[in-house]
Structures are given as C-alpha cells and as structure tokens.
N, C-alpha and C positions, 0 to 999 in steps of 0.2 A: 085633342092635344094641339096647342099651338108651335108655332114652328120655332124652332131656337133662332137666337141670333147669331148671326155669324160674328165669330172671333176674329178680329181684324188684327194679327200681328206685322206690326211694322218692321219695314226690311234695317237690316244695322245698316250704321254710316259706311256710305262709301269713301274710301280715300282720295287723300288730294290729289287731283288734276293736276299732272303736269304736264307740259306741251312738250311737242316733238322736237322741237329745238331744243330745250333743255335736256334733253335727254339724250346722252354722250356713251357709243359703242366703240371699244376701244378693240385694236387688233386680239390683242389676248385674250377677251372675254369670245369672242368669236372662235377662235382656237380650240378654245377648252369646249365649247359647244359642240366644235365639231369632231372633237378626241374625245366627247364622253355623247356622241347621240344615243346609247343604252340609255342612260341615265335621265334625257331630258324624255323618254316617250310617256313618261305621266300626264303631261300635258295634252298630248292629241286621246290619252282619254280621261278626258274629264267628261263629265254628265253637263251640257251644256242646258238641256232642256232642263232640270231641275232648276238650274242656277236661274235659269231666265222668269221660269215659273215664279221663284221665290219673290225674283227684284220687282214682278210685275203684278204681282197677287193682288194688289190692290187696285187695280183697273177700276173694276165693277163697281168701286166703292162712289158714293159720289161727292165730288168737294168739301161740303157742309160736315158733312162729318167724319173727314179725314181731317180737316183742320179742328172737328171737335175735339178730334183723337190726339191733337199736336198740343191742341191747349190743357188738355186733361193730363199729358206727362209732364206739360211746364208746371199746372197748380202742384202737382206730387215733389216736383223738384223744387217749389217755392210756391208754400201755401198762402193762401190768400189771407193775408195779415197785415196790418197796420204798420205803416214804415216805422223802422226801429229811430229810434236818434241819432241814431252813430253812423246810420246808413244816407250813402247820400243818391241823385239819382246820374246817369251817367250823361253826360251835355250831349244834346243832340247830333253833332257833327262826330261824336264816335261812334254810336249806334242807332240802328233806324227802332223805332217804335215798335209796337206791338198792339194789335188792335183784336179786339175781343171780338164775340159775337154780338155782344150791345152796342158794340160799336164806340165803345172807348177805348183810347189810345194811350199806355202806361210804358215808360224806361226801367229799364233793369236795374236794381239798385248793388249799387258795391257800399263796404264797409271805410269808413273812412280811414283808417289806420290804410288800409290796402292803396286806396286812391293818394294817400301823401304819397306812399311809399313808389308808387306810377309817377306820380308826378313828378318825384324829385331821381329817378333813374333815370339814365338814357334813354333815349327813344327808339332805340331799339333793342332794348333787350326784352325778346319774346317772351323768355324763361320762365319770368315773375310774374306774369298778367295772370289772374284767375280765369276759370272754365267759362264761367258764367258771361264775360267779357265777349264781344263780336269780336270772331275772329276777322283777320285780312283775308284778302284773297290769293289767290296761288302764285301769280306773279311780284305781287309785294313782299310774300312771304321770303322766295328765291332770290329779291330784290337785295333785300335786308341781310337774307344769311349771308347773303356774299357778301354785304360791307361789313357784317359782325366778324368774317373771316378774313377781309385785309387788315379791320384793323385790331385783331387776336395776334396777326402777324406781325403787324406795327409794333405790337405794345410787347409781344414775345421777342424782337429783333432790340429792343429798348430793355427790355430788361437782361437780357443776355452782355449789353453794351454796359449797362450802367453794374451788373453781379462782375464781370471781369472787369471794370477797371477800380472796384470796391475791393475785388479780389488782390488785385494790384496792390491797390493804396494799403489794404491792410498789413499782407506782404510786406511794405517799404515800412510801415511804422514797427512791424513786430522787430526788422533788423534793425531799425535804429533805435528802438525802445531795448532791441539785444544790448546792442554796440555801449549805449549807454548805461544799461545796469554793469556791464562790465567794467567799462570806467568807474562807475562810481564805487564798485566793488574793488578797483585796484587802489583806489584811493585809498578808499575806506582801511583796507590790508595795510596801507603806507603807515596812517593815523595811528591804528591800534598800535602797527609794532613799533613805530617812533615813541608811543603814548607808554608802552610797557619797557620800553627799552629805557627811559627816564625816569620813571617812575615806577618799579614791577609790584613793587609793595601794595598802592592806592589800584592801580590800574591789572591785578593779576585775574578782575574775571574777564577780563576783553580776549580772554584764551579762548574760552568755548566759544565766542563769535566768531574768530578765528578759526578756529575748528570747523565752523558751521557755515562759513563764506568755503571753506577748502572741499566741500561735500559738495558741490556744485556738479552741475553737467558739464559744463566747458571747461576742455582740456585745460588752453589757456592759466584761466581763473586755479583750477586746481594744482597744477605746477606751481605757483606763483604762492598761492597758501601756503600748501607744503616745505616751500624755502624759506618764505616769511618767517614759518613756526619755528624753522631748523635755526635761523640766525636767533630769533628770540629764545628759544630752550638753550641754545646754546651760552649765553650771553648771563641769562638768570638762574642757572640752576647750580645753585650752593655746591661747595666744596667735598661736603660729604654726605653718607647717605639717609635719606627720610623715614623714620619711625614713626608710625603716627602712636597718638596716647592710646592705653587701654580703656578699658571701663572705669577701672578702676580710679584712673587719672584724670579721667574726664568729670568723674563726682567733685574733686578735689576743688578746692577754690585757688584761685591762681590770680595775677594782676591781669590787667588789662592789657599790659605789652605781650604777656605768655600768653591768652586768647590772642590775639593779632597775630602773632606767629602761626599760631597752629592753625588756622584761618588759612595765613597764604599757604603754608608746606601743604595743606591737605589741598588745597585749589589748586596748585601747580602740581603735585603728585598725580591728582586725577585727572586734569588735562595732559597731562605729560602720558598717563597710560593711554587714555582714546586716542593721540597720536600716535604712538607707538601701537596702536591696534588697530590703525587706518593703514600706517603703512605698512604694516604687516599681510593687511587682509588685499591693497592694491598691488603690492609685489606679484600677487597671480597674474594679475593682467599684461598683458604683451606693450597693450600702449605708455602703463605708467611702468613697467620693470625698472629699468634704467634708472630714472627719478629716483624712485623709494628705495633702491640697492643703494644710491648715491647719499641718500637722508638718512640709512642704516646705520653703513659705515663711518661718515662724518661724526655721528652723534655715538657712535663707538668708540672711535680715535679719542673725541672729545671729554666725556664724561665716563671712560667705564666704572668708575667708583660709583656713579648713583642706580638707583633703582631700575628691573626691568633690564639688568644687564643681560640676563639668561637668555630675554626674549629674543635682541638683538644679534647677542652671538650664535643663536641656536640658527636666524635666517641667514647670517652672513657664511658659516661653514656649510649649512645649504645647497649657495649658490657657489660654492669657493672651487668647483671643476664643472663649473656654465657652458656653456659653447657659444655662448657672448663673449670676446674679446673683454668689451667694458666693462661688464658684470663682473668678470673673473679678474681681473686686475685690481678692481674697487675692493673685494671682497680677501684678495687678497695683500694688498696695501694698508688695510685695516688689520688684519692679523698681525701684520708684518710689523704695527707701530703699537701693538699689547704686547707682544716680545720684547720689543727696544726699549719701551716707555714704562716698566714695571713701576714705577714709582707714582704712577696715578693709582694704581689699583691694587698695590701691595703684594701682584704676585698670585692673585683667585683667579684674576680670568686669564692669564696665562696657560692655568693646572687646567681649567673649564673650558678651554678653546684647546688644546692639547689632547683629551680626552674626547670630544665630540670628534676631532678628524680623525683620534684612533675608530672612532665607531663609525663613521664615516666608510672607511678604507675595508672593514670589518663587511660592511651591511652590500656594497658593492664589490665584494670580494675583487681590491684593487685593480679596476676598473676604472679608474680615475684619468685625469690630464694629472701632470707634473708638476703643475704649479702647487697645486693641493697640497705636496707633501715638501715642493723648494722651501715652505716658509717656514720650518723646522731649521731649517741651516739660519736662523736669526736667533734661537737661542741662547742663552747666557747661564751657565750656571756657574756657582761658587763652590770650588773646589774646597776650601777653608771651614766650610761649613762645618765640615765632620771633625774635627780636629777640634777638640776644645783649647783653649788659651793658656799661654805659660803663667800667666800672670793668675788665675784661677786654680791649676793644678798648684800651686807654691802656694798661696792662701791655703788650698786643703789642707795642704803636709803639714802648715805651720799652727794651724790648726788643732789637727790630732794631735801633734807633737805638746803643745803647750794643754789639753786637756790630760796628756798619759800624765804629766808631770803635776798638774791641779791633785790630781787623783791622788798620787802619792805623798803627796805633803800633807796634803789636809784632810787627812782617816776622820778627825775625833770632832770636826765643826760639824756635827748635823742639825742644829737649829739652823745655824748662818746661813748652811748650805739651802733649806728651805725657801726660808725669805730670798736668796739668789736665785733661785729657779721660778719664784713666781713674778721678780722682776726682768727676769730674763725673757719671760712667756709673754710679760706685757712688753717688753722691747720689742719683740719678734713681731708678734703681733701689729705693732703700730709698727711696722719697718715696711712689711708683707703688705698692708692697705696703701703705704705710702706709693711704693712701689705699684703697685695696679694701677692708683691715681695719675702716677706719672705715664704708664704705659698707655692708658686709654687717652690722655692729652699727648702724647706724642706721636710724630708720626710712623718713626721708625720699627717693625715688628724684632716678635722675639724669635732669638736664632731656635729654638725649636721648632716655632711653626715655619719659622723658613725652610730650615731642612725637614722640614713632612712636605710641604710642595714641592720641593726639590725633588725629593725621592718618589712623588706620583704623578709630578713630572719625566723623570727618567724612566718610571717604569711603559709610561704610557708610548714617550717616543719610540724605546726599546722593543717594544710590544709589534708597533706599527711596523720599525725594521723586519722583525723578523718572522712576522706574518708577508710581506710582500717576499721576502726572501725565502719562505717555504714554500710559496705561488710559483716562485720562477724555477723550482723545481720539480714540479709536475711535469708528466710526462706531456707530449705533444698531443698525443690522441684527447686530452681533459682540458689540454690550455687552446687548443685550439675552436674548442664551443665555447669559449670567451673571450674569442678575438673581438678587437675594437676600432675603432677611428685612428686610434694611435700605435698599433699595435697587442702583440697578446700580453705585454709585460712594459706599461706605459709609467710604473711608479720603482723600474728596477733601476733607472742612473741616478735619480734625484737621492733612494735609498742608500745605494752604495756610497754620495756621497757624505751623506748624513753620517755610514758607519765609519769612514774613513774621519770626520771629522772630530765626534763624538766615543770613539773606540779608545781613548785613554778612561773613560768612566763606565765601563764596561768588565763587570764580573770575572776575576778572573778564572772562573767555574765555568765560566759559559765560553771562554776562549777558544776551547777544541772543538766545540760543536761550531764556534764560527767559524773557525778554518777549515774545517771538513768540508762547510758546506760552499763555502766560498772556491775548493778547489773542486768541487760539484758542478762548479754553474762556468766556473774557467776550460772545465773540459779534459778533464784527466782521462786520457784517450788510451795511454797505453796499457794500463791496468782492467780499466771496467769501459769495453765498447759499449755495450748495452746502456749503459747509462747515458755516455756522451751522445748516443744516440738519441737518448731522450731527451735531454735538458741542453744542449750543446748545440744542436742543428739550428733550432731557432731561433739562438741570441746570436746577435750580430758581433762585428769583429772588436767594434771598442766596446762593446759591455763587456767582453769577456779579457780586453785587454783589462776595464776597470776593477774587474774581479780579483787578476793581478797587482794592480795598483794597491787597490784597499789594504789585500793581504799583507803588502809589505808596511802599508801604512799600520797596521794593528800591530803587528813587531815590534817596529819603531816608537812608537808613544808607549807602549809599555816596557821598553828600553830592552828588549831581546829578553824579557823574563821567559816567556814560554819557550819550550823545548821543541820546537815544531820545523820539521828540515823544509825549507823553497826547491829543493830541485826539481817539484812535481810542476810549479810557477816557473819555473826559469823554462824546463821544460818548452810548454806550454805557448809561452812567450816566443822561444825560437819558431814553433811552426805558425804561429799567428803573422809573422814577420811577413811570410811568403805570400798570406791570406789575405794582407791589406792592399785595400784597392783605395785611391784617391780623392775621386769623386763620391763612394760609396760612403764611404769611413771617414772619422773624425781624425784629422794631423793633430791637432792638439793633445787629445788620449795619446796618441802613442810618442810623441816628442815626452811629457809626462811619465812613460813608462821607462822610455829607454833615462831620464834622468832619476828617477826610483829605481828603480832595478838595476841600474848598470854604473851610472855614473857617481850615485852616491853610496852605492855599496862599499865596505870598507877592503875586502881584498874576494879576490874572483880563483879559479880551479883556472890552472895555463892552460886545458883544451877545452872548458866555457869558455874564456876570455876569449883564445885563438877562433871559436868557433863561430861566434856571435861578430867578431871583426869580419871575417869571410863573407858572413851572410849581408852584414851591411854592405859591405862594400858593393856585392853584388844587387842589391836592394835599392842603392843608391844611382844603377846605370838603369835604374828602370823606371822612377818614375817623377813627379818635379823637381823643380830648386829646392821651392822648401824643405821636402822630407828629403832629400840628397845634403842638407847642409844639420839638420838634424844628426841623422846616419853622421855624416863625416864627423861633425861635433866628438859623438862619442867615440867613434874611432881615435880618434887622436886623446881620448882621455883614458882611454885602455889600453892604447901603445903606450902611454907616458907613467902607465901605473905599471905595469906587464913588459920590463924589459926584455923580458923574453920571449916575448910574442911579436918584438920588433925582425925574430930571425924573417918572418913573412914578408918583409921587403928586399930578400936577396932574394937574386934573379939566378936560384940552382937550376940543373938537368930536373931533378928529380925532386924538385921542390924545398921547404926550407931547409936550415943544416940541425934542426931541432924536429924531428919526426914524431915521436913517443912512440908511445906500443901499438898506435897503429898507422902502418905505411903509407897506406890507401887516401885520398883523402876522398872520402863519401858527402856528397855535395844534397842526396836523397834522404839522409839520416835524419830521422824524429829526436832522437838525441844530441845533443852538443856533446854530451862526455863520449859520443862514439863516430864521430864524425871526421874526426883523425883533419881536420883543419890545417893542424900545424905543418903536413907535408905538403902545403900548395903553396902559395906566391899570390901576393895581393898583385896580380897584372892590370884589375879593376882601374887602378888608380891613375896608371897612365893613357887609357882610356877616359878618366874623369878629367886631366890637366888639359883638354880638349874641349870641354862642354861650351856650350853657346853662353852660360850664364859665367859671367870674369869671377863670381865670389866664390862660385864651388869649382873651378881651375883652380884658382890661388890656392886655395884649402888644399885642393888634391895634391897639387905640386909640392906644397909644406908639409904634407902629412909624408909623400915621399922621400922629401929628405930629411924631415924631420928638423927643417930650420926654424929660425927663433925672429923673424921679421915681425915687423908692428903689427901689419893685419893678423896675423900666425896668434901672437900674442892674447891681441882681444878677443878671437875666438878660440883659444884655450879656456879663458878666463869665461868666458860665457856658456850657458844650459844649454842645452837641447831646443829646450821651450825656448828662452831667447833666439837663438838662432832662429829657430823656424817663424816665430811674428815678426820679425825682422824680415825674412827672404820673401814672407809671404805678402807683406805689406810691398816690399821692391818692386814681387813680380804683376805687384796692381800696373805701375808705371814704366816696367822693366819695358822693352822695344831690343829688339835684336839687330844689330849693327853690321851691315854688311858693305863692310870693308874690302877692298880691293888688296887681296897677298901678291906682292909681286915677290918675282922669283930668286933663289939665291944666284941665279946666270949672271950678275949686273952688268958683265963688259958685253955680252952678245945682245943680251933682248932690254937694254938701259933703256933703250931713246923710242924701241915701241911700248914700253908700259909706259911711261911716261906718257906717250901721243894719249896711248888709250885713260888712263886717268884725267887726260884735259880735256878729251871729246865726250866722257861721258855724259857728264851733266847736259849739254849742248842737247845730244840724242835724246836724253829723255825729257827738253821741254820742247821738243818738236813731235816728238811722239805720243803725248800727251794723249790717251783715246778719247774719243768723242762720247759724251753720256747720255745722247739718243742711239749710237749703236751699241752703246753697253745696253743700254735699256732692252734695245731691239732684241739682242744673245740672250738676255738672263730672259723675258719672256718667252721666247722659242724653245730654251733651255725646261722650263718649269713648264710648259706646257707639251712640251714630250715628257717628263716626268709626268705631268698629269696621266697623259695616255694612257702610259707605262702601267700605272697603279689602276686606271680604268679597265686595261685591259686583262690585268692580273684579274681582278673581281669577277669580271665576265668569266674568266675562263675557269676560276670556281665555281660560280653560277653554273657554268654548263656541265662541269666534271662530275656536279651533289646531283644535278636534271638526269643526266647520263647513267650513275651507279643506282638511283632510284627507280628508275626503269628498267633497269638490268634484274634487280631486286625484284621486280614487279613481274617479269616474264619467267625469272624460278619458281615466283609462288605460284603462278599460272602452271605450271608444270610439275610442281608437285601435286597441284590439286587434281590435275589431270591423271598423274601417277593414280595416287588414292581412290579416286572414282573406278579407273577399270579394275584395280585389286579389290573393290569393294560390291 
C-alpha cells in the first residue's frame, strides 16, 4: 500500500490589520467590561493550541506546492480560458502580476462594462470595485473611510441646507399661490355675480360655479360666496312660485321662448335648492352659524312666496330660542317681518310658522326664552272676516224675493222655461270660469281661504296659550325638574301678554276656564291653601300681578259680557301690594295694575276704596319716588271718585267720622272688605309733604287738602304709569338739595345764620380732603374687610376640621363599645 497524500487544507482569511493607533477604547466600553467580567471569561477559555495548530498546519508543506495550492484555487475561481472580448486586462499600476510556475507573468482581467463604471465613479468609493480586483492595504483602506465619512457629512450637512430652504421656498410659493387663487376666486365671484345680475337669463349657469367656488376650504372665500349667492337670489328670483312641466308637458311642442324659460326656471330652481341645502347642512357648524342663520332669514324676509319655503322656516323656528344673542334676534326679526308683511305670501307662511312654534313649545315642553313666543304679539287678524257683507245678504233676499214671484206668474211657460234654464247653465258657467280666471291673475285671495287661515291661525296661537298656562300650573315638585336658565315658567309673561292682547277673539265657552285658571296662577289663597301652595310660591310678584291684569283685560274687551265677580283679584291685589319689593319686582306691572284695577274701574265698594287708599298711602312711605307718586296718583283719583272716603283726612280721636260696621281698623287684614280702613286717618300723608323728593311733597300736600293748583291739576290728569316714567326718569338726574333751614327765631339768631350761610362755602373749599389720603382710608378700609372675610373662612375651615374629628373620636368609641359587647 502506498502512503496517501496528505490533504493540505488552507487556513480561511485572516482579517484586516488594524494598528494600535486606530484603535480607539472609550471609557464606557471599559466600564461595561468591567460590570460584566461573568460575561467576558469565554475568552481566557478558548483552546489556543487548536487555533495555532490550524493557522500553522501548513509548516511542513514546502513552498512549491503551497503556491501550487494557491494557483490551483485561482484556475477553479478563473479557468484557464481565452480572454473574452469584453474583458479587458487591469494596468499594471493597479495590480501586481501573477506569475505561474512556467514562469509567466498574466493580469487579472475585469469586464469592461465594470472597468467604465470604476472609471467614471469616485475614486473612492470602495463599495463598487469587484472581488477579483487587488484590494488596498489596511491604512488606505482607514484612509479612505474617513474621507468617504467627512464628505457623507459634507453632502448630508448640504442637503439638509438645500431640503430646508426648498422646504422654505415651497412654503412661501404654496401661500402665495393660496393668497392668489383666492383673489382670483373673489374676483371671479365679483364677474359672475355682476355678470348674472345684468344679464340672469344668458348668464343663469354661472350659479353652479358660484355654488362650487362657495364649497371651498377657506373661510374667507366661503362667506363671501354665500353673500354673493344671497344678493344674486335675491335680486333674480321672480315674483311668484316655480312649477316645473310634467311629462306630460314636456312631450308638447312649444316655441322657442317657452323652452328658454323653462331652461332658466329649472336652472335657477336647481341652484337655488343646492344653496338652500348648503346652508342648511353649514348651519351645524359653530364657525359658519351666524352666516347661514343670516342668508336664512334674509332670503325669508325676502321671497317667502317662492320655493323651499318650508325648508327655511323649518331652520329659522329652529333656531328662534338660541342662546346666541344674534342667531335669536335674526331668526326672530324674520318671523317678526311674515307677520307684518302678509302680502308677499298671502298669509301660508304666517299659518306654517304659527304652527311650527306651536310644536316648538309642544316638543320642549315650554322650555323656551321669551322671545320665541314675543313674536306672536305681531300678529294681525281681521275681525270682518266672519261677517259676510250687507251689500251680499240684500243681493240674497232680492234674489229669492224676485224668483218666489217668477214662480207665480209663469205656471203654464214650460217650453220657455227650458230653453231659460239651459241659457242660464251656459251663463253660470262662463261667469264661474271667468271668475277663477280673474282670481288666479289677481293677487288678492278669497275671503274663504282667508278665514281658514285665520282660524288655524287662532287655533294654533290659542293652543300655544293655553299649553304654557296649564305648565305654570303644575305643582312645584313636577315644575321644578324643568327648571331652566331663565327660570321654571320662562314663556308665562310673554303668554299672558298674548292673552291680554288677543282675548277679545277668544271663545266665549272657553271664558270660565280662563278665569279659573288665571285666578289659579294669581293665587287665591284664602279659599284653596294647598293650591296657592303649589302654583303661587314660585311665580314672582309681577306675574301674578299680571295675572291680575290680564283678568281684567279679558272683562273689558268683551265688554263685562261674562258673569264672573273680581273680588277674588282685587283680593289678591291688596296682599301683593305689601309683597312688592323694588329692586326685586317690575314698577311698571304694578303702576299698570293699579291703573286697571283701580283707576279705570267705573265705581269701587266705600271699604275697597277706603282700604286700598290706607294701604297706599302707607306703601308709599316705604319705598321710592317713583312707586310713591304712582301710589299717590291713585290716591288722589279715588278720593275724587269716593267722596266719602275723603272723611280719612279728618284728624278724629278715634279716627274718621264715617266708621262702618267695623270700628277697628285692621291694618293685618287679607281682605279690604274687612279691614275696617275707614276708622283710621291718612296721617301717612303729612309725613309724605316732608319727603326729600319736592314732586311727591307737593302731591302729598294737595292731596291733603285736596286743592286745585297747576301741578295738582296735571297729575290728576295723568296714569299711574305716567307718573311713574316720569319720576322714574327725574330720579336718573334727581340730586338731593341740602339746603341750609334757618330758623323761625329771626330777631335772636338773624346775624348768626347769616355768618354761617356766608362762611360755609369758604370751609368747604379749604377743607377740601386730599385724594392720596382718601386713597390711603378706602385701602386700609378694604383691606380690613379683606381680613375680616379671611378670617371668617378660616374659622369655618377650623369649626368643619374641629366637628369632623369630634365625629371621628365617637366612631372610635362606639367601635370600642361593640368590640367588648362582642
């Protein structure tokens, strides 16, 4: 057997050389070595002898054919073959030769594609060179990276410079390229609507550009459309409303002007609804609210006779109790001018905006602001409607009268009679068409349908009344889980004034249930506590003054027909008298009441009248001018009606000389008719010829003696209500005059009041205080207040800290108790 050859395996490449200088140990890396030396003892055991044996296996071998070994893996990697054409070989100053065992010397060939693409690359980029290519050495290599890495840095620091100020410049062109489509876009808006407003007929599709410029993102732009559209709808949309043809109509042959028409009505119909359904769908939005409430209402006011009215009204009653100020004044300003304006719209959207607030009021079980239901007080209706014409009833009569008498004369014509019936049938007939003819060309409607709107008009207002007035009778415990912003009963003044206005057209069937309930909600205390307990506690003092009010106004417009006695109101009225507070309570309701109730009444009971004088009078030392010159007002027009309640200004022992049946006079009495008035003495009044204000002296003083001077005069002659805008306006400007009384002594103290009225004025502009040490007081002053209210807090703070710990040592003690009983 001969002996095998030995397998010579060549050791793998070793890695590149790098030097000790390049090679860079940072503190941290040292750190970590020496917080993980578990980690690094793989190293001290590694098998060193195998590793060496590997790298050195080849000792023995000898040159000759270790290098045959070298060239025998080159022919395997690049067999010994004819240079291709495409290959070329590499210049000798890149790679050194290669020398065979014969002793020829050949260059490594690259492919030519490969060698352009070297050639025309940097000269340093490593990346691209192929295998086969003589590498560098380990210093050029390190040489290289590091200038491929300043200038990665370079070219990274350049295009960071040149990406931000591209960023930049793009930026500045997108806002000017904004800034500019918008101009050219407000223009363009200008064009169209100059272009349509000239011309609507030629120029009616520039609507849907319009339209399609107002869909924009920028606020700006889209306001500006919106208005655009509003001025041009406004401007072109015909007198009456749009039909378009049926099918029918559309087969038909027609001229050329009747296509051009139906052309533009259906182009503006259809742009005119996509507006209308833009601003409908933007009214959601908080940003454009305002806008499109404003392009509602305007296009409400303006056309409600055309198309798409429903839509309009439906958003405007909507919005019409907002808690927008603007929204709700828009929404209400627009109702407000379909009421006044019935002759655009004959009277539909009156009954259709009438009807939506009733459901309104309905669906929020009134819940509402007050505006919502003030615009009812704009109403109009025609009392005449009902009433047919004199000049039609005489037609009738003369009528039947001259046909009884046809009938009796001419028994025995029945042929004639014939032929007059069938020319009478063609009379009628052509009378009856002629008539429609005129009615659909004219504007004015027919009193029938007027009075069907009328009447579902009134039923609907009526309705609304008397739903908010069965609400303000609930008890408290039901009206109080629908308390609101404005209170629990925010649609009960505007309502009563509605019934007070409107109550001459009001059922007289339904009369007694209004007065019931009206003396319901006033507070009929002495009969039914329980009740006034319910419905009485929580309305304030002028609604239930107003309650009063109304009732007498219901009376009155229907000229005292009902049977219904006030003294549960007059009542009612005396104790409220004592209940009005100034600041609290409305002066105008009650100057209003006392001139309804008192002063226009036509005769009074001598202990109402006596009793209701008393209470004023004393009424009147309590609280301003105004309501003092109110009060006095009627005083003096029920002494002048009631001469016999003048005995109240003699000054008896035992009070007036006119008593009645009762002696006493009861000052605590819920009753006027039991109050026994007429045995006191108005002494009130010589206390009033005293007051600081000169108009309610004079008054007082004239009322006590009952003289006939100018001023006396004018305020006989004047309301309540007068009086009181009068005093009330004075006491804007009124100043209290403090005059120096010198005494009736004139011969003993003459020549010292005198000194003292000349030195006064002297004293007070020397004494004039200084307004740094006024300053100095009022802060010392407010800052002990402050204290004050500081120290009050704390010593809550400490009283709730104190009883909670107190608190806290019981339950320790009872828990203690429980334990040993347990």
């Amino acid at each position: 057997m001969g002996k095998k050859k030995q397998k010579v395996v060549l050791p793998p490449e070793l890695p590149p050389e790098v030097l000790e200088e390049d090679i860079e140990v940072s503190d941290e890396d040292l750190q970590f070595v020496n917080e993980n030396v578990d980690y690094a003892g793989f190293v001290s055991n590694l098998d060193t002898r195998s590793i060496t044996k590997h790298v050195t296996r080849v000792a023995d071998v000898k040159e000759d054919a270790l290098e045959s070994l070298y060239e025998k893996r080159l022919r395997k990697k690049q067999p010994n073959k004819e240079i291709d054409e495409n290959a070329i070989e590499v210049h000798p100053v890149d790679a050194l030769p290669v020398k065979t065992l014969d002793g020829k010397l050949y260059y490594r060939t690259v492919p030519k594609e490969i060698k352009k693409v070297e050639s025309e690359s940097n000269e340093g980029d490593a990346t691209g060179q192929d295998m086969n290519v003589v590498k560098l050495t380990k210093a050029e290599k390190w040489a290289k990276l590091k200038k491929l890495r300043k200038e990665a840095k370079k070219q990274a620091k350049e295009e960071v410079q040149q990406t931000s100020q591209a960023e930049v410049l793009d930026e500045v062109k997108k806002d000017l390229s904004a800034e500019e489509a918008n101009e050219s876009k407000k223009y363009k808006l200008a064009e169209l609507g100059m272009a349509l407003l000239a011309d609507p007929e030629s120029n009616i599709k520039s609507l849907r550009e319009m339209l399609e410029i107002s869909k924009d993102g920028n606020k700006a732009i889209v306001v500006l459309g919106l208005k655009s559209l509003l001025a041009v709808f406004k401007d072109i949309i015909p007198g009456y409303r749009i039909r378009l043809p049926t099918e029918k109509e559309q087969e038909m042959k027609v001229s050329k002007e009747v296509k051009k028409m139906r052309l533009y009505e259906s182009t503006l119909l259809s742009a005119y609804k996509a507006y209308v359904q833009r601003l409908i769908a933007i009214e959601q939005q908080t940003v454009y609210k305002r806008v499109s409430v404003r392009c509602i209402c305007t296009l409400l006011a303006a056309v409600p006779h055309f198309n798409f009215r429903e839509n309009l009204l439906a958003a405007v009653v909507r919005n019409i109790s907002s808690r927008d100020d603007v929204v709700r004044n828009l929404c209400c300003a627009s109702v407000k001018s379909l009421f006044i304006n019935e002759g655009k719209h004959g009277g539909e959207a009156t009954v259709e905006a009438v009807q939506m607030i009733a459901e309104l009021v309905k669906t929020h079980n009134c819940q509402l602001h007050p505006d919502s239901i003030q615009v009812f007080m704009f109403l109009s209706f025609d009392e005449d409607l009902g009433k047919p014409r004199v000049s039609e009833v005489d037609n009738k009569s003369k009528n039947k009268k001259s046909k009884k008498r046809k009938g009796f004369e001419e028994p025995n014509h029945l042929p004639d009679n014939g032929k007059k019936k069938t020319r009478q049938e063609m009379m009628t007939k052509t009378r009856e068409e002629v008539n429609a003819d005129f009615k659909a060309a004219s504007f004015s409607q027919d009193l029938s349908e007027r009075r069907r709107m009328q009447s579902q008009t009134l039923s609907a207002v009526f309705q609304t009344f008397f739903r908010i007035l069965k609400h303000a009778m609930k008890p408290t415990s039901e009206a109080s889980s629908l308390l609101g912003a404005s209170g629990s009963h925010p649609l009960l003044v505007p309502c009563l004034n509605g019934v007070g206005k409107f109550s001459h057209l009001i059922d007289l069937d339904f009369m007694a249930d209004l007065m019931n309930c009206l003396r319901k909600l006033a507070g009929n205390g002495s009969k039914s506590e329980d009740l006034s307990e319910n419905s009485s506690n929580y309305l304030t003092v002028s609604e239930r003054l107003l309650c009063c009010i109304v009732a007498f106004k219901v009376m009155r417009n229907n000229l005292d027909a009902l049977n219904v006695d006030l003294q549960d109101f007059f009542v009612q009225f005396y104790n409220l008298i004592l209940e009005y507070r100034p600041g609290r309570d409305q002066g105008e309701v009650l100057a209003e009441a006392l001139k309804i109730m008192l002063c226009n009444d036509r005769q009074h009971d001598m202990q109402r009248a006596a009793a209701f004088i008393k209470r004023l009078a004393t009424f009147s030392l309590c609280f301003g001018s105004a309501e003092s010159m109110a009060a006095l007002v009627t005083i003096k027009h029920l002494l002048q009606k009631n001469v016999k309640c003048r005995n109240l200004l003699e000054n008896d022992a035992g009070g007036g000389s006119v008593a009645g049946a009762i002696v006493k006079y009861q000052p605590y009495a819920s009753d006027p008719n039991l109050s026994g008035a007429l045995a006191s003495v108005l002494w009130e009044l010589n206390l009033l010829t005293k007051h600081y204000h000169p108009a309610v002296s004079t008054m007082a003083s004239g009322i006590s003696t009952m003289g006939t001077a100018n001023n006396q005069v004018y305020h006989s002659i004047v309301s309540p209500q007068q009086a009181f805008k009068e005093s009330s306006l004075e006491q804007e400007s009124f100043v209290v005059s403090g005059d120096i009384k010198r005494s009736n002594n004139k011969r003993k103290r003459g020549n010292d009041t005198l000194s003292c009225v000349k030195v006064q004025p002297d004293v007070n502009l020397k004494d004039q205080p200084n307004e740094n040490e006024v300053r100095k007081k009022l802060t010392e002053h407010f800052l002990l207040l402050r204290d004050i209210t500081e120290n009050q807090r704390l010593r809550g703070e400490l009283d709730q800290t104190t009883l909670s710990l107190n608190l806290y040592e019981q339950y320790k003690k009872q828990k203690r108790k429980t334990r040993k009983i347990s």
